[in-house]
Structure formats: structure tokens, C-alpha cells
N, C-alpha and C positions, 0 to 999 in steps of 0.2 A: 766381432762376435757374429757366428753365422746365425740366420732365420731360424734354424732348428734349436739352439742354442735358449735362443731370446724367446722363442714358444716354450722351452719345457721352465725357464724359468719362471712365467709370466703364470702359467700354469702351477706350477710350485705358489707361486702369490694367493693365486686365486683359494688352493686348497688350505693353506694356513689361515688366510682372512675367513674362509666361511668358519674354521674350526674356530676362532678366536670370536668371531661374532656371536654364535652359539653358547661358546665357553665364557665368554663374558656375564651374559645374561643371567645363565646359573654360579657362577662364581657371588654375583651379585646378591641373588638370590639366598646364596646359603650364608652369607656374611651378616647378611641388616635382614630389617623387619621393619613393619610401619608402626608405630607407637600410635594410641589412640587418637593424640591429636593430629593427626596427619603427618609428622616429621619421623623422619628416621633413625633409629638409636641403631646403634651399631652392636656385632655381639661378636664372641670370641672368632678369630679366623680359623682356628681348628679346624671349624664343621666342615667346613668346605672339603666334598669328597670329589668331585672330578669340577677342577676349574677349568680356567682359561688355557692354559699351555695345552691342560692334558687333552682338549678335545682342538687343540691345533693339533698334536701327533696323531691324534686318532685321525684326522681328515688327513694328513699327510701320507698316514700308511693306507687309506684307503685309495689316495691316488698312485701311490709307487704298488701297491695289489694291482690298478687297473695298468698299469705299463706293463710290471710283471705277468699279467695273462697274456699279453699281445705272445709272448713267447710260451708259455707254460701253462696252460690254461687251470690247471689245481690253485696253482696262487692265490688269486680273488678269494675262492671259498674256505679255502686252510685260515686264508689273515682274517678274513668275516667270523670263521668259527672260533678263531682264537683271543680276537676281541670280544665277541661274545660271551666266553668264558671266563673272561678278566673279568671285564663288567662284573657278571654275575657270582663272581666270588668276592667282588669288591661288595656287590649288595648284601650279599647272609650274613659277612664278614661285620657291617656296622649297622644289619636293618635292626630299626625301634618297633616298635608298636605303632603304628598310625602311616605307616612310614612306605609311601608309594615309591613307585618305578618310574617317574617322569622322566628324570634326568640320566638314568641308564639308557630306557630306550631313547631318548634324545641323541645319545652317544653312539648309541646303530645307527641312526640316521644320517649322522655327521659321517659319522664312515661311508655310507654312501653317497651321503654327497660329494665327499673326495672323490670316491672311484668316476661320480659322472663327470668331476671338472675334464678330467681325461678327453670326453668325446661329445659332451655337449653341457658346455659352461654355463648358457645361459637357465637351466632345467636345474642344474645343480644350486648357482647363488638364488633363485626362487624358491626352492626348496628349503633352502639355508633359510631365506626371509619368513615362510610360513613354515618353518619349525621356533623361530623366534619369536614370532607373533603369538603362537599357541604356547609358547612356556608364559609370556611377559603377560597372557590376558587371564591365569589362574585366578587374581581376586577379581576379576569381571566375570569370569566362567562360576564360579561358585556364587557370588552373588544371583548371579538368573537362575543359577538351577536352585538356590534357597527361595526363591519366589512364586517358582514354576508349579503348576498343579498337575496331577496325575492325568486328567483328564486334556490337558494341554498337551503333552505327550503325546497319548495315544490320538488325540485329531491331530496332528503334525504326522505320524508315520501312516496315516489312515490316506490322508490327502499326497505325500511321498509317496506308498504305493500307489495309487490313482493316477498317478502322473507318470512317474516312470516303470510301469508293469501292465497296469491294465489299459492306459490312451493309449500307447502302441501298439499292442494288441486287436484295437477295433480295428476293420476294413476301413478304407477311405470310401471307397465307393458303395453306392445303396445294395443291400440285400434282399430290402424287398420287393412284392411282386411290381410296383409302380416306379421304383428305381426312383423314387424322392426324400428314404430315408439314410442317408449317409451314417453310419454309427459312431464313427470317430468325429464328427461334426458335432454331434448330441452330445456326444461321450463328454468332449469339449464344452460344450453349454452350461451342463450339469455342473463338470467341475468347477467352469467359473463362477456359477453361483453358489457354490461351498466354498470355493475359494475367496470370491470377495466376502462367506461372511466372518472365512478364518482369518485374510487381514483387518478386517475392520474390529474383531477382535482381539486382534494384538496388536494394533495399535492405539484402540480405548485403553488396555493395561497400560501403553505408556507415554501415552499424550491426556486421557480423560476424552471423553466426549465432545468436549468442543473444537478442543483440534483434531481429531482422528476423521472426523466426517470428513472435513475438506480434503483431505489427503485420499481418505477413501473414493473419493467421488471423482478426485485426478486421474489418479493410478488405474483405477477402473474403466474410466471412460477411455483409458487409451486401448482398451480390448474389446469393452462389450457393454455398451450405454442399458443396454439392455437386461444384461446381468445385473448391473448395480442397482437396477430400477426395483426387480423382483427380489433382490434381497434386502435392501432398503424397507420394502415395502413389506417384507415377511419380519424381518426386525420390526418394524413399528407396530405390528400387529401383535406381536408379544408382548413389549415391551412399552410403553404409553412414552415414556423418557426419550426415546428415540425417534420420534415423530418429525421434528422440527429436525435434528441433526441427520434424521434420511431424506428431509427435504432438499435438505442442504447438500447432501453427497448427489441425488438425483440431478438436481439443477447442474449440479459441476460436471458429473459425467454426462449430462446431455450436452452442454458447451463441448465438452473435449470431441464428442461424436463430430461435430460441424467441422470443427479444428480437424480431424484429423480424414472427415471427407477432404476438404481442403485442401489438405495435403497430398492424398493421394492422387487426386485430379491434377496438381499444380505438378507432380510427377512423370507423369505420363505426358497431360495436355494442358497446355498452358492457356487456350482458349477457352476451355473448358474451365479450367478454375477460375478465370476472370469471367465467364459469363456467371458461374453460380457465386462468387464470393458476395455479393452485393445480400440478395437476402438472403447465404447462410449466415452470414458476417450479422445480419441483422438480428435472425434468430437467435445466436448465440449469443449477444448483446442482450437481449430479453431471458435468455437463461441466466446467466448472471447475473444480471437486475434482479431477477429472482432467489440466486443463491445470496446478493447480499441484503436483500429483506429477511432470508432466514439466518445470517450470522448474526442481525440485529435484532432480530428475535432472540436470539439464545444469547445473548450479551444483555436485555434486559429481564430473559428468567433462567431461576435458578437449573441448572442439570445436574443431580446428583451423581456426580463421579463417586463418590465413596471414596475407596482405596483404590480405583480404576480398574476398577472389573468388571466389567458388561454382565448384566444378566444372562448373558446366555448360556444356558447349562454346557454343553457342548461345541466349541468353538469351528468343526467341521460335522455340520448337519446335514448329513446325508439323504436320509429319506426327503426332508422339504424340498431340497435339490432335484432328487429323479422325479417329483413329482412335476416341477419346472420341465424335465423332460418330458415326460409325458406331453407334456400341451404343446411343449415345441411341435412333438411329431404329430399332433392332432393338426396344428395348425397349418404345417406342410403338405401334408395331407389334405386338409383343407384349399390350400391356394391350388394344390394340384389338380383337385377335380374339377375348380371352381375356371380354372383356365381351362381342362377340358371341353368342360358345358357348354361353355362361351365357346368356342373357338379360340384359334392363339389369333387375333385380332388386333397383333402390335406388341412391338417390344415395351410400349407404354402401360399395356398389360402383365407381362411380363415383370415391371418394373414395379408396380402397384403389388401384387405377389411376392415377389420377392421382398420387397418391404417390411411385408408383416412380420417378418425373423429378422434380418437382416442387411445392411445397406451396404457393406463392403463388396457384396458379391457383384449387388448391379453397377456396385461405382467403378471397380476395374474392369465387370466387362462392355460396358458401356463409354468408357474412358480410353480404352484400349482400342473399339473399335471406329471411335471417331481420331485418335490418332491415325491410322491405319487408311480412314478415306471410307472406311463403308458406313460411315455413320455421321450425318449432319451434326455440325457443335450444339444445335440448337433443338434437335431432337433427343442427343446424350443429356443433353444439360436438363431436361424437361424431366427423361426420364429417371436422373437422379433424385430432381427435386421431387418425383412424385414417390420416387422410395422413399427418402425423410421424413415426408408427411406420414408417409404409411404408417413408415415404423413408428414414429412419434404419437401417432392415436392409438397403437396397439399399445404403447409404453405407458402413455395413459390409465387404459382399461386395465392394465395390470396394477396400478397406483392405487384407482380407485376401488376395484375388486377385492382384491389382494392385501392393501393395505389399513382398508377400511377408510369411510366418512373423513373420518378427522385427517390423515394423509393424503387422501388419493385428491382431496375437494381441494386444496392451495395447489398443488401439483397440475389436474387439469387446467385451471385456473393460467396459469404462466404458460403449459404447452400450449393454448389455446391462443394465449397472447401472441407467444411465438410467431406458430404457425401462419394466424392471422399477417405480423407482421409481414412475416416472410412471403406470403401470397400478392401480398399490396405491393411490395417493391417488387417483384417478380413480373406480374402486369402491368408496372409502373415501366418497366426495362424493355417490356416487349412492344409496349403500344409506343412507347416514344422513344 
């Protein structure tokens, strides 16, 4: 048997198995049903309108359509048009009342997926896989959307377009006169403080309150210690029940901050990460001491989850958000005249500025240029530490501002410890 031989067969496999995977699943589907107590009763085979074989033939003819164009190019679309027509005489032919088109268009699909086994198999059985996934998760699919609120919805497609329409759209570089307001930077800040407080609102619907924080406070901190901080802390001001579970998200994303300076230094520069691990390693250790005083906090009082639904009217809260903007670019602004007035006086100035927004910026550029030789390890490592600091008493000021007395006071309370920690072994490392 020659190579070309044992390709068009193998090919022949490929498109009958996806028709038959497919065609399974609804053959299944139109046979049984799930009886209340979770078992399955079976019901007349009749119903079954395209099973198993027939959506093998359909994926077969879709790949002898794609052989058949290689010479004739009409093919493909005559055999697309004409199974389409079947299909859709087979629908009017036996449509009920309630009675959707799943499984016909399921049957276009399968026809295309034959034609790709032709010229790329692996695009075709994926396709094949997440057309089977979407038939097999209907009682999951219907279940979330009988759960879902209106208003959940529309802050889902509010934060989608924000993401892929209008962050692309911002410049990356500053527009204005001082060239220190980036818009796609801001643009980004904003959304992640609407964003963390759309996840944290859907994951209160499905964890309740006391696991959602922790989660929130991971996931968050591996972006923006600093977004979780301000939204944490806008939730708690709302909402009095949230208090201790946004202390608890704050402490964890401030841990992950250390963790994933850490990271980035131990990428770049390996001496750099070994000089700062010692007191980030430490502060992060005291954030977490602190996030597990507050799971023990909320393990001996009560938090009303209810049916697990966050008070928050609106799950993507937009205006609070651009208001976070604002002060971002107040504060950028801020650091930028304030290096002005001063003179640039050192990258350790530079690094204390930057800080107040941000620490990933000074950490690879200062990571980067002590790889490189233009930068002492022990001047980069300084000038990271003194951006962590920075940002961590801005982060503060936001807790207690922001979130009021009752948040902000246990929250300073632990960055203080922190930081303190971190200063002692820090001058503990350098003097001896």
C-alpha cells in the first residue's frame, strides 16, 4: 500500500470518527432523558432525527466536497448547499413547538469539519471536540443562564467591550503635554479595578464570601496589588459584610506582589533576586500572617452569603473605577513634577516615584540594567526595595481613605508590620 494510499485512508478515519463523535452525542441525546432522580429512562428510538451514521456521511461528504474542489472548485459549495437543504427540510418536516435547531446546525458544522480533515486535521477534530462539548453542556448552559440576572449580562458585555474595543484603541505612549500620562496604561488600571470587582462578584455567586476573597486576592495580585487594594476597599465601604473578606483579598494580593517581584528579578537576574528575597520573602510572610488572622476572623463570625449574591448592585462599576483613574493620573503627575523640582537626583528617586503607581516598571527596568553591567546588584536591589515600600504606603493610604476606619486601621496595621519587617532584615543584610 503506497504513502498516498494509507493518507487518504487515515483521512477517510479521521472524517467518519469526528461525524460519529458528534453523531453520537445527539443520537444520545434524542433517545434518553434524565428522570428526576438522576437516572436515566429511556424513551422511544423513533425521535432520533439525525444520529450517529447520518452525521458520519455528512462529515464524509464534506471531505470527498474538499478532494472534489482540489479539481472543480463548484464542489464544496453545491455539496454545503445541498446538505443544507436536507437539513433544513428534515427540520419543517418534523419541527414541534419549542423545538430548536441545535442539532441541524451541529450538522453544518460536522460537514465542515470533514472538508478541514482534508488540509488540516488537527483544526478539524478541535472543532469536532468543542462542537461536542457545546451540545453535551445544554443542562449546564441552561442551568447558569436560569440563574443569571439581567444586570449580570449587561456588566459582562460592558467589561468585553472595554477589553477588546476600546483598551486597543488607547495610545500606548503619553498624549499629554508632560509625556507621563500613558492612556492605554490608565485605560488598563481602570479596567482592572472594574474587573476585579466583576470577579469578585462572580465568584461570591459561586463560592459565597468566604471563599471568593481568597481567590480574589490571588488572581488579583498576580496583576495589580494595587487594584485589589482599591477595590477591596470600595467594596468594604459599601457594604460593612465585606470588611474582613477585603482584608483578606488585600493581604493575599499584597503577598502575590513580593511573589511575583521575585519572580521577575529571579528572571532576568539571579543576584538580584537572591539579594532581595531575604526581606521580600519576609514581608510576604507577614502578609499572610495577616491574611490568616483574617480567615480566622471570618471562620468565627457569621457572613451572610444569603443565596450568594454580593450586594453589589452592578457587578462592572464603572464610574468608581475612572474615578481610580483619576488619581492615578493625579499621582503621576504628581511624582513627575515632584522629580522635576528636585532634580533627577538618582535612579533611587526615580524608584521612590515610580513606586507610588507602580513596581513592575522599576523592577525590570532596574533588573534589566543590572544584568546588562550598567547597574550595581546592590543599587538595583535598593532601588526595588524602595519602590515596594513606596507603593505599599500608597496602598495603605488607599485602605484607610478609601475604605474607611474600620478597613483601612487592621490593613495599615500589617503593611506597617511588613514593611518594618522588611527594613530590619534589609539592614540586617547590608551591615553584616
Amino acid at each position: 500500500m503506497n504513502a498516498l494510499t494509507t493518507d487518504i485512508l487515515v483521512q477517510i478515519a479521521y472524517a467518519v470518527g469526528i461525524g460519529l463523535l458528534v453523531g453520537l452525542e445527539r443520537e444520545h441525546a434524542d433517545i434518553s432523558e434524565e428522570a428526576p432522580d438522576g437516572t436515566e429512562s429511556r424513551i422511544a428510538p423513533h425521535t432520533v432525527i439525525l444520529g450517529a451514521r447520518t452525521f458520519a456521511l455528512i462529515s464524509l461528504l464534506g471531505w470527498v466536497s474538499a478532494l472534489g474542489s482540489e479539481q472543480w472548485s463548484w464542489v464544496a459549495p453545491v455539496a454545503f448547499a445541498a446538505v443544507a437543504s436536507l437539513v433544513g427540510i428534515q427540520y419543517l418536516s418534523v419541527r414541534t413547538e419549542g423545538m430548536g435547531m441545535t442539532t441541524e446546525i451541529a450538522a453544518l458544522v460536522v460537514f465542515a469539519s470533514g472538508m478541514l480533515v482534508r488540509d488540516n486535521r488537527p483544526v478539524a477534530v478541535g472543532l469536532a471536540l468543542v462542537t461536542t462539548l457545546l451540545l453535551v453542556s445544554k443542562p449546564l448552559v441552561r442551568s447558569f443562564v436560569a440563574r443569571m440576572r439581567r444586570v449580570e449580562i449587561t456588566a459582562t458585555l460592558q467589561l468585553l467591550v472595554l477589553l477588546a474595543i476600546v483598551l486597543p484603541m488607547l495610545p500606548e505612549e503619553p498624549q499629554d503635554p508632560w509625556g507621563v500620562l500613558p492612556p492605554r496604561k490608565i485605560g488598563l488600571f481602570v479596567i482592572l479595578i472594574g474587573g476585579i470587582d466583576y470577579v469578585g462578584y462572580v465568584l461570591t455567586r459561586l463560592f459565597g464570601k468566604r471563599r471568593s476573597a481568597g481567590l480574589t486576592g490571588i488572581l488579583g495580585g498576580l496583576t495589580s496589588s494595587t487594584a485589589v487594594t482599591a477595590a477591596m476597599a470600595q467594596q468594604a465601604r459599601t457594604d460593612a459584610e465585606m470588611q474582613v473578606p477585603g482584608q483578606l483579598a488585600t493581604f493575599l494580593a499584597n503577598a502575590m506582589m513580593f511573589a511575583r517581584v521575585l519572580v521577575v528579578t529571579a528572571v532576568l537576574s539571579r543576584k538580584v533576586a537572591l539579594a532581595l528575597a531575604p526581606p521580600l520573602v519576609a514581608m510576604g510572610l507577614v502578609m499572610l500572617g495577616g491574611a490568616l488572622w483574617k480567615w480566622r476572623a471570618m471562620e468565627s463570625t457569621p457572613v451572610g452569603d444569603g443565596d450568594g449574591a454580593p450586594r453589589l448592585q452592578n457587578p462592572f462599576a464603572l464610574v468608581p473605577a475612572l474615578k481610580w483613574g483619576v488619581v492615578l493620573c493625579a499621582v503621576l503627575l504628581l511624582a513627575h513634577f515632584a522629580q522635576a523640582t528636585l532634580g533627577d537626583s538618582g535612579f533611587l528617586v526615580a524608584a521612590a516615584a515610580s513606586g507610588l503607581v507602580d513596581v513592575d516598571a522599576i523592577t525590570l527596568a532596574a533588573t534589566s540594567q543590572a544584568a546588562s553591567g550598567s547597574l550595581t546588584v546592590d543599587l538595583a536591589s535598593l532601588a526595588i526595595a524602595i519602590a515596594v515600600i513606596s507603593n505599599t504606603i500608597v496602598k495603605g493610604g488607599i485602605a484607610l481613605f478609601a475604605g474607611g476606619r474600620l478597613f483601612g486601621r487592621d490593613v495599615v496595621k500589617i503593611f506597617a508590620g511588613s514593611m518594618a519587617v522588611g527594613a530590619a532584615i534589609a539592614v540586617r543584610v547590608l551591615l553584616f
